[in-house]
C-alpha positions in Angstrom: 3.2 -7.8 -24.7 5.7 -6.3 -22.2 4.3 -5.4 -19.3 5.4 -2.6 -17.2 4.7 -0.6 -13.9 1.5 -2.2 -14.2 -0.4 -1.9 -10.5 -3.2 -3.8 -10.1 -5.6 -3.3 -7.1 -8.6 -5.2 -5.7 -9.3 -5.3 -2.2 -11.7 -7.7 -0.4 -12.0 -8.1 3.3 -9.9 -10.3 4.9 -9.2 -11.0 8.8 -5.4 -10.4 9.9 -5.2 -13.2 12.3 -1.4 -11.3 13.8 -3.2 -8.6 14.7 -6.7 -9.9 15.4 -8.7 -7.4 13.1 -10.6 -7.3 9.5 -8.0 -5.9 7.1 -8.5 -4.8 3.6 -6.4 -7.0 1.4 -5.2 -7.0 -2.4 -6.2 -10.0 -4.5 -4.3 -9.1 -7.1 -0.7 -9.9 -6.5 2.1 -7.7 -7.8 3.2 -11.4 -10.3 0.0 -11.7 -12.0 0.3 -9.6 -14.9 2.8 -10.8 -15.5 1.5 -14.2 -15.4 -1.6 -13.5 -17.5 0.9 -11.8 -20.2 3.0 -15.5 -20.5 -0.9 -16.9 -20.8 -1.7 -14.6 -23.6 1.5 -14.9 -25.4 1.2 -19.2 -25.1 -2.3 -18.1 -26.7 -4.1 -19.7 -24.1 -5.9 -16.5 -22.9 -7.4 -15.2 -26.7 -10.6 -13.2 -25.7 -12.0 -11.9 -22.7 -14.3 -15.0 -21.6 -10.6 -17.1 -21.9 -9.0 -14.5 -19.4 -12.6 -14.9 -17.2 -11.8 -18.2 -17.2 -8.7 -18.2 -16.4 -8.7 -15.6 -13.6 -11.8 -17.7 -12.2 -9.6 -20.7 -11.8 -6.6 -18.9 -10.2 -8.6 -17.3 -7.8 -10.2 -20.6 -6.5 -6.7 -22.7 -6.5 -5.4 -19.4 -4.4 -8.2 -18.1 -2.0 -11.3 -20.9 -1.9 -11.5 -22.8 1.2 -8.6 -22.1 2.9 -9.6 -21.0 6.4 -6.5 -18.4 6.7 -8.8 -16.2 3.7 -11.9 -16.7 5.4 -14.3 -14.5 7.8 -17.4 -14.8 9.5 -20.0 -12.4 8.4 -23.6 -11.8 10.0 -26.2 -9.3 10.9 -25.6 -6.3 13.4 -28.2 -7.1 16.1 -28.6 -11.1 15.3 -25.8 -13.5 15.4 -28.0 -16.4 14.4 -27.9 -16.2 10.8 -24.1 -16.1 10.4 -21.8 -17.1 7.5 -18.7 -17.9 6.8 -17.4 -16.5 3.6 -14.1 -16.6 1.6 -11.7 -14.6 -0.1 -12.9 -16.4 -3.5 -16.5 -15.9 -2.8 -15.8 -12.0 -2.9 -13.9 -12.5 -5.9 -16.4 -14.3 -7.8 -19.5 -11.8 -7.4 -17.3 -9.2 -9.2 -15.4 -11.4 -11.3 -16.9 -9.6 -14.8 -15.9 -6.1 -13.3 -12.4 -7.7 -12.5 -11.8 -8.7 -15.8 -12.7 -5.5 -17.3 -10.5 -3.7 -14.7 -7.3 -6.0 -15.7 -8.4 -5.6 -19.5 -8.1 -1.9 -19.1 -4.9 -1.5 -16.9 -2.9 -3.7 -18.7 -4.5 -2.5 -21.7 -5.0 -6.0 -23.7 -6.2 -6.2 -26.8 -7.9 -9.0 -28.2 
């Protein structure tokens, strides 16, 4: 699978601690299809639960618990019920709609 001019987007919310302000920011780095195409090719990404799974564990070694990807999130008018959250966690709830996403652009076939 060669993989060309392949742009991948997904943006999460992120705090840019340089200039002090909530930033959108791209997960997806400009290596990784690259990357997923050297998994496929090793045949260790064969379906699309294999590339869930592997996505899943990239994402947490790169954005889970590292306090420069997190944020702290809470209600408008009450400040008491507020929650740090990080990059990972905002991965993870869309995780299945990532997948599909990268399926699509890079157009993989299992």
């Amino acid at each position: 699978m060669k993989i060309k001019n392949v742009s991948l987007e997904w943006y999460v919310l992120r705090h840019d601690f340089n200039h002090d302000k909530i930033i959108d920011y791209n997960v997806l780095w400009d290596s990784l299809p690259e990357e997923i195409s050297k998994e496929i090719k090793k045949k260790k990404i064969n379906n699309k639960e294999e590339l869930k799974n592997y996505l899943d564990r990239v994402f947490m070694s790169q954005y889970w618990c590292r306090t420069e990807y997190e944020i702290l999130v809470s209600g408008l008018f009450s400040k008491e019920n507020e929650e740090k959250i990080d990059v990972y966690r905002q991965i993870k709830c869309n995780l299945d709609i990532i997948t599909e996403y990268i399926i699509s652009k890079m157009k993989i076939e299992f």
